[in-house]
C-alpha positions in Angstrom: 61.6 86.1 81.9 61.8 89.5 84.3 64.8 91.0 84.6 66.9 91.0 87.7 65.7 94.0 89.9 68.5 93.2 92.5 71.6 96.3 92.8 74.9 95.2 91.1 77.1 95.7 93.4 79.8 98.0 92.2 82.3 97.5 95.0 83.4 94.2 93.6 84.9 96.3 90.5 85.2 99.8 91.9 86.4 102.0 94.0 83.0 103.3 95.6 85.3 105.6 98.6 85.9 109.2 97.6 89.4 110.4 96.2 91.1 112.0 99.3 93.5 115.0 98.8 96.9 113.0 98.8 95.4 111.1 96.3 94.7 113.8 94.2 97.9 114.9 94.9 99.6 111.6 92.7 98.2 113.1 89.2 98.5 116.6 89.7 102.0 117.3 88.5 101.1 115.7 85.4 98.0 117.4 84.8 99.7 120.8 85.2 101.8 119.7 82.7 99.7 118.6 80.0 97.4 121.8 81.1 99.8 124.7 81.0 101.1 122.5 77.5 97.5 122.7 75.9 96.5 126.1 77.1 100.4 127.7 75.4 99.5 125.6 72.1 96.3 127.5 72.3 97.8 131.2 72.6 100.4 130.1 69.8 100.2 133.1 68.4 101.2 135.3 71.7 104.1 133.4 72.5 105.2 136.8 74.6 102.9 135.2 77.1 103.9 132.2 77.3 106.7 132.7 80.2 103.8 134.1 82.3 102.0 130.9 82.0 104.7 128.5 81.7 106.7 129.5 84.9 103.5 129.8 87.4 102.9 126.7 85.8 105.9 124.8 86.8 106.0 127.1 90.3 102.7 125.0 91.0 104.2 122.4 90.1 107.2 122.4 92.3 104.7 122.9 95.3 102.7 120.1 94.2 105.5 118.0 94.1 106.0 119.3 98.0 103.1 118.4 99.3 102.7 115.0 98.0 106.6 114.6 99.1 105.6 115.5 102.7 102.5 113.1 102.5 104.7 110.6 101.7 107.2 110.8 103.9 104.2 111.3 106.9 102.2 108.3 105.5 104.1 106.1 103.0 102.9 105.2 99.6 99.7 106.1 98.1 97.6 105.0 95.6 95.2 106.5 92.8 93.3 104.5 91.0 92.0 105.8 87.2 88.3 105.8 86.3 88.0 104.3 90.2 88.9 100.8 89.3 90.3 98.6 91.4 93.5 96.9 90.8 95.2 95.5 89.0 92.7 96.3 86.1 92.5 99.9 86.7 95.7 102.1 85.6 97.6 102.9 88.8 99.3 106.0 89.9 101.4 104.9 93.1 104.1 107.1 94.6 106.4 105.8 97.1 109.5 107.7 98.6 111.7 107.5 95.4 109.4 108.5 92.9 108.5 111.6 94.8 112.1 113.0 95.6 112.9 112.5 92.0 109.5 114.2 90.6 110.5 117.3 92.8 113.8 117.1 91.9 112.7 117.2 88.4 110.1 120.1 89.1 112.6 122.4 90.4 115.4 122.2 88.0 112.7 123.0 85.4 111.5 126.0 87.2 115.6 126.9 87.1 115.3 126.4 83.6 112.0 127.9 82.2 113.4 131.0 84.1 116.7 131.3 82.8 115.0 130.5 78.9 113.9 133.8 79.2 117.1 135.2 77.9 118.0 132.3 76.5 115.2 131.6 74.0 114.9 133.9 71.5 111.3 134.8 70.4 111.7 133.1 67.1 112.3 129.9 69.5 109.0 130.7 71.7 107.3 130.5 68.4 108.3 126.9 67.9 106.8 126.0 71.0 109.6 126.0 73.7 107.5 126.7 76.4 104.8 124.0 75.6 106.9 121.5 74.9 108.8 121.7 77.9 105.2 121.5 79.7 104.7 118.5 77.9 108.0 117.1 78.5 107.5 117.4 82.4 104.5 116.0 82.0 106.2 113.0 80.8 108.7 113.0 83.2 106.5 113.5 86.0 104.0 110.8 84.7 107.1 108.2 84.7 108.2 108.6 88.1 104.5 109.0 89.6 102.9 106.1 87.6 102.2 102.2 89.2 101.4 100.8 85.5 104.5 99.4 83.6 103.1 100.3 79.9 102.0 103.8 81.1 105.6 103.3 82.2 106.3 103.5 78.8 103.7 105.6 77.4 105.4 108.4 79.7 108.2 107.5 78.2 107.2 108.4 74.4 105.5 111.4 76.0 108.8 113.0 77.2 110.6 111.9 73.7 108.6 113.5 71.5 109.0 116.7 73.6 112.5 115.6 73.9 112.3 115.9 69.8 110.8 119.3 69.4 113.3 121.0 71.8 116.1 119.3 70.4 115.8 121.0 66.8 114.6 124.3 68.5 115.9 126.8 65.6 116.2 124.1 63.0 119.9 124.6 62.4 122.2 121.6 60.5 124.1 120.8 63.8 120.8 120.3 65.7 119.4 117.9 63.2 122.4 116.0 62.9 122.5 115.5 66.5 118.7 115.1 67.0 118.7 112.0 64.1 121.3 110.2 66.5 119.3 111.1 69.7 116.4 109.9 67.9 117.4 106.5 66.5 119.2 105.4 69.4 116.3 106.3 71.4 114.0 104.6 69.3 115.5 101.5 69.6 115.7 101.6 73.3 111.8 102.7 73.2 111.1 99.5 71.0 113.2 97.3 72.9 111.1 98.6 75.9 108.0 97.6 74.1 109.0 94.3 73.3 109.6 93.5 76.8 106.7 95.2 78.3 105.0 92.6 75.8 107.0 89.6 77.1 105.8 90.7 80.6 102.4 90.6 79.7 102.3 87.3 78.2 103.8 86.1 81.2 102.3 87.6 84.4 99.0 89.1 82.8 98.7 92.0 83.9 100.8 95.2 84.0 100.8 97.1 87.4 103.9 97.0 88.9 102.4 95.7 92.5 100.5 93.0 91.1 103.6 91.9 89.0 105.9 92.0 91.8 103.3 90.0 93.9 103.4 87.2 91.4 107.2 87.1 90.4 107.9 85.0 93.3 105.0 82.1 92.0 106.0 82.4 88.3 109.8 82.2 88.6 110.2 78.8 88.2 108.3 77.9 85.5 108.7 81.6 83.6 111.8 82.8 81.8 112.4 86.0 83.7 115.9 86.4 83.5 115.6 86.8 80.2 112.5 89.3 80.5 115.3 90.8 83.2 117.9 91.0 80.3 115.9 93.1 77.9 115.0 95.1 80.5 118.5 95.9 81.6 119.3 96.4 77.9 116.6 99.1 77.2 116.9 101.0 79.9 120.8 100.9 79.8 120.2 102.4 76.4 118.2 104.6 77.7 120.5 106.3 80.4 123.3 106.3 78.1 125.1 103.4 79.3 128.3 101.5 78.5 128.3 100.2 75.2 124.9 102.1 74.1 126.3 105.3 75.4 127.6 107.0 72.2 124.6 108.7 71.2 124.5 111.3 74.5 127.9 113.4 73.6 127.0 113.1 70.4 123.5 114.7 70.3 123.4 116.9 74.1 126.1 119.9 72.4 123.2 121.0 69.5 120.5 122.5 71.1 119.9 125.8 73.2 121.8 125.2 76.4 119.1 125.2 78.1 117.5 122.4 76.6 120.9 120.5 77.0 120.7 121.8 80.6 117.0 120.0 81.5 117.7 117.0 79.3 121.4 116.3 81.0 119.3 116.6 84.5 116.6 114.7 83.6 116.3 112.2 80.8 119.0 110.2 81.8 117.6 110.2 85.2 114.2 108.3 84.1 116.3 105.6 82.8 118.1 104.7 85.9 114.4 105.2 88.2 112.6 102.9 85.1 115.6 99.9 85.7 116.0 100.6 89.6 111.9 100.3 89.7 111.7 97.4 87.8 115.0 95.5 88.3 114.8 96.2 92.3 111.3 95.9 93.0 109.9 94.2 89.8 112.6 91.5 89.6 115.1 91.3 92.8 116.1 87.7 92.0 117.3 88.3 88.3 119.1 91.8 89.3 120.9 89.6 91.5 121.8 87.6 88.8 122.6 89.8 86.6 124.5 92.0 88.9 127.8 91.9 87.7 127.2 92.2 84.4 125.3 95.8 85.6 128.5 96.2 88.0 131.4 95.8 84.9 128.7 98.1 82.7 128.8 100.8 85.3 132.7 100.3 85.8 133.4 101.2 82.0 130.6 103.6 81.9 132.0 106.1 84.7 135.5 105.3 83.8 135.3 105.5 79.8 132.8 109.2 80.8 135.8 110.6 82.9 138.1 109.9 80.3 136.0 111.2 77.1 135.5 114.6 79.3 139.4 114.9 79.7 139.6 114.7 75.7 137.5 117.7 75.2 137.7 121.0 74.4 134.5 122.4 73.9 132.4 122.5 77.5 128.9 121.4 75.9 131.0 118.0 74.8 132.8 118.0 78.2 129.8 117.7 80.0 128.1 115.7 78.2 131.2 112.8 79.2 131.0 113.9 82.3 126.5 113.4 82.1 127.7 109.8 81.4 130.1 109.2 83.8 127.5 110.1 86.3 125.2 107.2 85.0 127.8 104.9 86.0 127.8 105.4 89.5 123.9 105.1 90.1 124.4 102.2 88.2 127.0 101.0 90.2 124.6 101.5 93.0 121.6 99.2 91.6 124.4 96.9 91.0 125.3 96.9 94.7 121.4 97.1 96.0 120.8 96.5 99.3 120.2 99.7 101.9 123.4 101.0 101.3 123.8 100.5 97.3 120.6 101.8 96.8 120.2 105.0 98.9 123.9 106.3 97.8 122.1 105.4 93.5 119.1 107.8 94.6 121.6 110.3 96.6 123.5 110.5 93.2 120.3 110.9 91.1 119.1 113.9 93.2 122.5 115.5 93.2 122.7 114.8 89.7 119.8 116.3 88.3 120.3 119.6 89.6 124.0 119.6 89.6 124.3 118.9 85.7 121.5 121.4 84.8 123.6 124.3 87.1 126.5 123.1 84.8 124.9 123.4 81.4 123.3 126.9 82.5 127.0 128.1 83.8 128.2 127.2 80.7 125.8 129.1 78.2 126.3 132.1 80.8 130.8 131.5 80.4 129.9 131.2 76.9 128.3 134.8 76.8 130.8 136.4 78.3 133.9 134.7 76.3 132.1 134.7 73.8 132.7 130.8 72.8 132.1 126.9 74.2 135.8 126.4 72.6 138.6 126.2 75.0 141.2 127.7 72.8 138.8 130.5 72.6 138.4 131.3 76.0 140.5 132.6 78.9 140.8 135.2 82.0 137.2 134.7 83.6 138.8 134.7 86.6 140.3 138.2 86.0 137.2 139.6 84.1 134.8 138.3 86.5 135.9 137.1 90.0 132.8 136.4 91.3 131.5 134.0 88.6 134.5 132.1 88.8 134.3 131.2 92.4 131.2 129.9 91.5 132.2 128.0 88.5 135.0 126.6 90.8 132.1 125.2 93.6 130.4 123.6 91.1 133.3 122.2 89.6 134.1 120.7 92.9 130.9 119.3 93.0 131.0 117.9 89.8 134.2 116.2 90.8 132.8 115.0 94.2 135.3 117.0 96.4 133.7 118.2 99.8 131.9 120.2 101.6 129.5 119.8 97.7 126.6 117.1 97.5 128.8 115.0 94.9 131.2 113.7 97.8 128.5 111.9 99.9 127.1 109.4 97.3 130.3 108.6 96.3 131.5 107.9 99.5 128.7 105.7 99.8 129.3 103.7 97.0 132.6 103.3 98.1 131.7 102.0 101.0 129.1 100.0 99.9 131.1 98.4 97.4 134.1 97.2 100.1 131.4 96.1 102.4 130.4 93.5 99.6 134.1 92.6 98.7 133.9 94.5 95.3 137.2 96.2 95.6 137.5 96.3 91.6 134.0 98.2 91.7 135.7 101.2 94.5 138.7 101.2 92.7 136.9 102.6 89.4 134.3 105.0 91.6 137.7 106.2 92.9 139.9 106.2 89.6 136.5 107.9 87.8 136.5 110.6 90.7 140.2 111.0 90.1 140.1 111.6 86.1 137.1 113.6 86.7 138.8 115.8 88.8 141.5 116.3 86.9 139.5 117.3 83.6 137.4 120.2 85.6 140.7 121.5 87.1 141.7 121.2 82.8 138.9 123.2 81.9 139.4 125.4 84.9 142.7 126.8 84.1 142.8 126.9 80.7 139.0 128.9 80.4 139.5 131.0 83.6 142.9 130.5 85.1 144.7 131.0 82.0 145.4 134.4 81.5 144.0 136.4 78.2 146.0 136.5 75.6 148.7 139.4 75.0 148.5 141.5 71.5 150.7 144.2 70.3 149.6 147.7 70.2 150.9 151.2 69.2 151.2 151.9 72.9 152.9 148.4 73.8 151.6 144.9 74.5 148.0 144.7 76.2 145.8 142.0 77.3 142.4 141.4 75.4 140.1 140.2 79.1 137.3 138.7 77.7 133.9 140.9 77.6 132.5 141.2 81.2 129.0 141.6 80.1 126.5 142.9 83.2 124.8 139.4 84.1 120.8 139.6 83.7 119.1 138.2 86.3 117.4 135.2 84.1 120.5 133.8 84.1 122.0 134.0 87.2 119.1 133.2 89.7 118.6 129.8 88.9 122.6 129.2 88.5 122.6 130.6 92.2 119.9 128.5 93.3 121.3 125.4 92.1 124.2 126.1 93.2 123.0 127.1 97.0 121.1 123.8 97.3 124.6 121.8 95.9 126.8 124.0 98.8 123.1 123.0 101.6 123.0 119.2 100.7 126.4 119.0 100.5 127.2 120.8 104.4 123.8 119.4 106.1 123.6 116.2 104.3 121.9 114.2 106.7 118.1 115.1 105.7 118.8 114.0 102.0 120.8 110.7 103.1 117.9 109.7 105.7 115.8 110.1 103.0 117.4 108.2 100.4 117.8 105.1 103.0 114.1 105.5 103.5 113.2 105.2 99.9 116.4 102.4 99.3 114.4 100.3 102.2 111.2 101.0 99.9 112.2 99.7 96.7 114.4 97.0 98.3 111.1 95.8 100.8 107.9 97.1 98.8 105.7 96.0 101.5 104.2 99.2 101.9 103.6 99.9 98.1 101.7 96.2 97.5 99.6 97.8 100.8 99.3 101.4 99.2 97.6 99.5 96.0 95.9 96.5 97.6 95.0 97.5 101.1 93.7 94.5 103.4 89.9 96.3 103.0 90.1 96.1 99.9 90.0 99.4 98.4 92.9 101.4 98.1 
């Protein structure tokens, strides 16, 4: 028999339109990452070059991340499609409102941080690969909040944890692997648990991209058992952003490594737990978040409360603010617990201000470290006295931290304050408020005793004398990205209304994903 001469048509299974530029935009950040990543492997053995490629690198990046934020916001979501198939068989990269605030977020705090590694890291740690695998770990990070597929979902997620891994026993020290075995088998567990129900999804719905599988919830949900899908979902990603009761692992791991790989993972590992279970729980799921809303709400209560309260037992700042990383998760959960507009935009208004907030913290930290010359607060005193200057900054970002205005931590707590009277939760306010409270009380704690406190007196031939703490000159590595933190904290928190019109808009997003199912499956057909 001949064979067919007639043309296959290709459009029934691909995409036959050409890529535009804001669709190009979607994979870029990742592909810089996993570029500058393998191009540092490569020059392995000139790791003195690896700054010059590694902060360009993330300077891209950061504009990247800009440009496909402003085509966003201009145009809504958009849509790339892998090896131009069409959905939902091809892997997705969709980025709506939220996904793109967060990815620049992300981008810029580790710009702040590649800089400030340059006196930070030591050469002996550039030789085990600091600056690659932080490329690779933005890559992850980047590919998590960008990505439309649920198991790249999680393949972004392993991504960023074995970087996660590397950095964590940077310098191979006992304390570091200690605390890296505890990061990792918590984490490993979450991961699995993650797998599982990615697994469990698929048997039910199919298929994995996240717009196809919030198209068919609403057909499958009587017959399917998606609250229980919903459950292990919660679970993982709980563990996963170092929740009430899976939170343990956080202050007991986040104190070991360089402090400027506690300072990027306290901004933003945390922060891709609380996207994954907002993406998945709001816009995946609404029905069993709903459900299962208390039980988030009473997780979140304990979570911010029990944080607040570890942080006032402390006295070494690494172990402080790792309390105080996990008090933060509480509130954004509190916020996914609320949903709606007003939940939801004040859980991405915390996210943003958290990321950058708790990497300025870290960074401050190493930086009142060097000049008292400890992280132990019986160790250090009078950095008001030896250093005015830095103090008045340590004090803003203490009242940010503690969500005092005119600083960006007052807004989303005010929101969730709100929010959660609006709905009759008056338990839920009560514990943002009582967690503010504590809070505020253990940064003024730290305050005074490591600043206000005055150095301590010692006898000397020629009488008593204070011994100030040494007032070494401050390199500029340090300092910029402390100041530029700390200048977009003091912006957001005066001129707020940019950043909470934005967070509504992406709340309004994930809450009615209208415009994302259109970004993937447009009515002609091709995305």
């Amino acid at each position: 028999m001949a064979a067919s001469t007639s043309p296959l048509d290709l459009s029934l299974a691909l995409v036959m339109g050409p890529s535009s530029a804001g669709q190009w935009l979607t994979i870029l950040p990742v592909a810089i990452g996993l570029g500058c990543g393998a191009v540092l492997m490569m020059l392995r053995h000139s790791t003195r070059a690896h700054p010059f490629i590694a902060i360009p690198g993330l300077a891209l990046m950061v504009l990247v991340d800009l440009l496909l934020l402003g085509r966003v916001v201009l145009y809504g979501p958009v849509t790339m499609m892998m090896g131009r198939w069409l959905p939902p068989f091809g892997i997705a990269f969709t980025v709506d409102l939220t996904g793109a605030l967060l990815a620049l977020a992300a981008a810029i705090v580790a710009l702040a941080g590649s800089i400030y590694a340059l006196g930070d890291i030591s050469q002996s740690g550039r030789r085990y690969g600091f600056y690659p695998f932080l490329m690779v770990l933005m890559a992850g990070v980047s590919g998590a909040f960008l990505t439309g597929d649920i198991f790249n979902l999680y393949v972004w997620f392993e991504v960023l944890l074995i970087s996660s891994f590397g950095l964590l026993i940077l310098g191979s020290e006992r304390e570091q692997i200690d605390g890296a075995l505890k990061y990792a088998v918590l984490n490993l567990i979450g991961t699995t648990l993650f797998l599982v129900a990615v697994g469990y999804l698929y048997a039910i719905f199919g298929t994995l991209n996240m717009a196809d599988i919030a198209t068919k919830a609403g057909e499958l949900r009587e017959t399917a058992p998606l609250m229980t899908l919903g459950a292990l979902f919660v679970f993982a990603f709980g563990m996963k952003a170092a929740a009430f009761p899976v939170n343990f692992w956080l202050p007991a791991s986040y104190h070991t490594p360089r402090i400027v790989v506690s300072a990027l993972f306290a901004g933003l590992l945390t922060k891709v737990g609380v996207y994954a279970l907002l993406r998945v729980m709001v816009m995946l799921l609404p029905v069993e978040r709903e459900a299962l809303s208390l039980v988030i709400a009473i997780a979140a209560a304990l979570t911010m409360v029990l944080g607040a309260m570890g942080a006032l037992a402390q006295s070494d700042i690494r172990r402080f603010l790792g309390f105080v990383v996990v008090s933060g998760i509480g509130y954004m959960l509190a916020g996914a617990a609320i949903a709606g507009t007003a939940g939801l935009s004040a859980a991405i208004f915390y996210a943003l201000h958290s990321i950058v907030l708790m990497t300025a913290l870290y960074l401050l930290a190493g930086e009142a470290a060097r000049r008292g010359g400890s992280y132990r607060l019986e160790s250090l005193s009078g950095l008001w006295a030896a250093a005015p200057a830095f103090a008045g900054l340590s004090l803003a970002l203490f009242f940010a931290g503690s969500g005092l205005p005119p600083f960006s931590g007052f807004w989303p707590k005010a929101m969730l304050v709100k929010a959660s009277l609006d709905i009759g939760a008056w338990w839920l306010a009560g514990a943002i408020l009582l967690s503010g409270f504590l809070t505020t009380i253990a940064f003024g704690r730290l305050f005074l005793l490591a600043y206000w406190r005055p150095a301590p007196v010692v006898a000397s031939k020629g009488g008593e004398a204070a011994i100030q703490p040494a007032a070494p000159r401050a390199s500029l590595s340090a300092m910029l990205p402390i100041l530029t933190l700390t200048a977009l904290i003091v912006w957001f928190g005066l001129f707020p209304e940019p950043l909470i019109d934005l967070s509504q808009r992406a709340a309004i997003g994930l809450a009615d994903p209208a415009a994302y199912l259109q970004s993937v499956f447009p009515v002609g057909g091709q995305p």
